[in-house]
C-alpha positions, 0 to 999 in steps of 0.5 A, a space after each residue: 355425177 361425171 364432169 364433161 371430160 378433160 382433153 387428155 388422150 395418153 399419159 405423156 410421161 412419169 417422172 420420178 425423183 431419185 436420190 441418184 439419178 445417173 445409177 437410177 438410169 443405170 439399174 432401169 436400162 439393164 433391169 427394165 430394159 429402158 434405152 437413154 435417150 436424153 440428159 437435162 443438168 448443168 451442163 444443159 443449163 439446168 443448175 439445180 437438178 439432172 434427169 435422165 429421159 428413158 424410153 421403151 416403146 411408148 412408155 417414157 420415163 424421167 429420173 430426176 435428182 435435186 442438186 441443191 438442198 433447196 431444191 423442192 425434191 431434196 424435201 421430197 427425197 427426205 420425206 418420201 425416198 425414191 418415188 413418183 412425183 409427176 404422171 404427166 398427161 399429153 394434150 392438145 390445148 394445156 390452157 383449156 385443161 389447167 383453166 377446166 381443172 382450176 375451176 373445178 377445185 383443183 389446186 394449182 402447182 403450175 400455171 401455163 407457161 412456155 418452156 423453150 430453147 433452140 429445137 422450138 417451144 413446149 406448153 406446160 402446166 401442173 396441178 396437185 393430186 394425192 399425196 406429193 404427186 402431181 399431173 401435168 399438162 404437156 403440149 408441144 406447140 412445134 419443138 423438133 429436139 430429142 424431147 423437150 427444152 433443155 435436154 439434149 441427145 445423150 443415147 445409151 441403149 439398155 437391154 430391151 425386155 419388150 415393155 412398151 406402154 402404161 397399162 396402169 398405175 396404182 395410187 395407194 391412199 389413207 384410209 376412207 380416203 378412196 371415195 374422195 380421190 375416186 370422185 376428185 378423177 370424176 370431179 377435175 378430169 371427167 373420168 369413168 369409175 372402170 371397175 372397183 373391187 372390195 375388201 370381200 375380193 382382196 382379203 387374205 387371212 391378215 390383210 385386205 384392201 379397196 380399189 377403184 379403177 378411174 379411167 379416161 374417156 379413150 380407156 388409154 389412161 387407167 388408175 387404180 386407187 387403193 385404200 386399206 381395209 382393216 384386218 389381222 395384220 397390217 394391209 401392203 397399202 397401210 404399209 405403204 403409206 407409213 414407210 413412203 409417209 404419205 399417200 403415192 404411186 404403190 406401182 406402175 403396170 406396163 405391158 408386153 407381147 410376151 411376158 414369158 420372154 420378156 419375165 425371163 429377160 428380167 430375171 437374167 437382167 437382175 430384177 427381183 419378183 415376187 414368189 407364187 407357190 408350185 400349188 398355185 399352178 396344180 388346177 390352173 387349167 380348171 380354173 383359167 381353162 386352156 391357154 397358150 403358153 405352157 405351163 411348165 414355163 409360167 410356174 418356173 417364171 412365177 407368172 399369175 394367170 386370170 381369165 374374164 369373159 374376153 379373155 385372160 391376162 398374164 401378170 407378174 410383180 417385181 418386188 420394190 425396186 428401193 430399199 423402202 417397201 415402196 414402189 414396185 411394178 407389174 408386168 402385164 400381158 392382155 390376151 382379150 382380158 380387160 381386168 386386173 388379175 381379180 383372181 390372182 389378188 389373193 396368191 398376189 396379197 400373200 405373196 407380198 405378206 411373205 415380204 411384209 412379215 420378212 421386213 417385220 411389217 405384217 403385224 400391227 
């Protein structure tokens, strides 16, 4: 049974807690292309954390360090390393959606408030979802600054890659865990169940995994929810969750006009991606039917390709971006193809357990 949807239209941004956010915001300017826009520390007035705001197209990103070991994010750090912390949502009325949220079960991490400074006035509010990880709720009520209270313009351009939104981002959970979470999107926010897939389509020899997609009203917000399934070996989410000690954000999707171009800026940039073997490409074309792209290309690059009947998609994954097999995240590239890749997840899922097993993690 759907709720009547929450007011939310797109994710405003994600937030992540590092343990170093000035070389955090270094690495994701060069690897991922992201430009600085904006710095919030001490010398803003914030005394117990910094973060860094960092853009490209219309994703927006924060990296935030805690100062003091009493800051929440220093526990945060302990527990968990480098990771997601907020997927902050943009809305017109944070009041009605706290207060909807609030009513219907949602256990409250914020109550609305106003955050200000010279540039004008945001509305703000935040309530728990899995794990550590929180949603907020972002209005700009008439704030004109370079982002919101308390940052101030400090720009650096990054080496741009194309990445311009949020395709999706995935929430690994325990298992049997799926179903709750599932009908906890539906419950507080009035989400879609927009596809699901089952341990019959995501299974390999050792490993496999559920996942069901929730969506908003609009389709703008999309997130899948993974659980593990048992099998030979230890599933990528089980793995997951033992070494971030807790459900979380496994990967964030973003998307690109040219995932050839922007791959290959990537690469020469530093970023590491996972490896697809040469026999993946050898009946490409019987199986996904003709393309555009060439490819000669995509199998240099290692670039995945899937077909549904409204088109096809290009997809490549980065391999975790900490030293804790955590949080990775995927470049993606829709031709008409609203999936995931469903056909790419076995080659996907092996190549992660070629990293599990390096790593000593694949067996139980």
């Amino acid at each position: 049974m759907y709720a009547p949807p929450l007011p939310i239209h797109r994710i405003h941004h994600v937030e992540l807690v590092v343990g170093n956010a000035k070389q955090a915001a270094f690495y994701y300017r060069h690897a991922l292309g992201f430009d600085q826009h904006a710095y919030a520390g001490p010398e803003t007035g914030r005394r117990d954390r910094a973060s860094y705001y960092l853009t490209q197209g219309n994703a927006r990103l924060i990296l935030t360090t805690p100062l003091v070991p009493e800051h929440p994010f220093s526990e945060h750090l302990k527990v968990h390393g480098d990771g997601v912390w907020d997927i902050a949502f943009a809305v017109k009325d944070v009041d009605k959606c706290y207060q909807m949220a609030v009513e219907r079960g949602a256990n409250s991490v914020e109550s609305p408030k106003i955050l200000e400074d010279a540039n004008g006035r945001y509305r703000y509010a935040a309530i728990h979802t899995y794990g550590d990880t929180i949603h907020s709720f972002v209005e700009n009520l008439d704030y004109s600054g370079c982002f919101m209270p308390d940052f101030e313009p400090h720009h650096i351009p990054g080496l741009g890659t194309g990445l311009y939104f949020f395709d999706h981002l995935v929430g690994n959970v325990e298992d049997r865990k799926m179903n709750y979470w599932v009908d906890f999107y539906k419950k507080i926010f009035g989400f879609k169940r927009f596809v699901s897939f089952d341990d019959k389509d995501i299974t390999t020899e050792f490993s496999s995994l559920r996942s069901v997609v929730v969506a908003n009203e609009n389709e703008m917000i999309k997130m899948p929810i993974n659980e593990p399934a048992d099998g030979k070996g230890k599933s990528q989410i089980q793995e997951y969750i033992e070494c971030y000690v807790g459900p979380g954000v496994q990967h964030v999707a973003m998307t690109t006009d040219d995932v050839i171009d922007t791959v290959s800026r990537m690469k020469a940039q530093g970023m590491e991606f996972l490896s697809v073997p040469d026999v993946y490409y050898e009946d490409l074309w019987d199986r996904i039917g003709r393309i555009d792209e060439d490819i000669d290309e995509l199998r240099k690059l290692g670039i995945l390709v899937d077909r549904d009947e409204n088109g096809y998609l290009l997809q490549l994954f980065t391999k975790p971006v900490e030293d804790r097999p955590t949080l990775f995240y995927e470049v993606i590239q829709r031709k008409g193809c609203q999936g995931f890749g469903k056909g790419n997840f076995k080659a996907l899922f092996e190549a992660i357990e070629r990293e599990q097993k390096l790593r000593g993690n694949l067996y139980d």
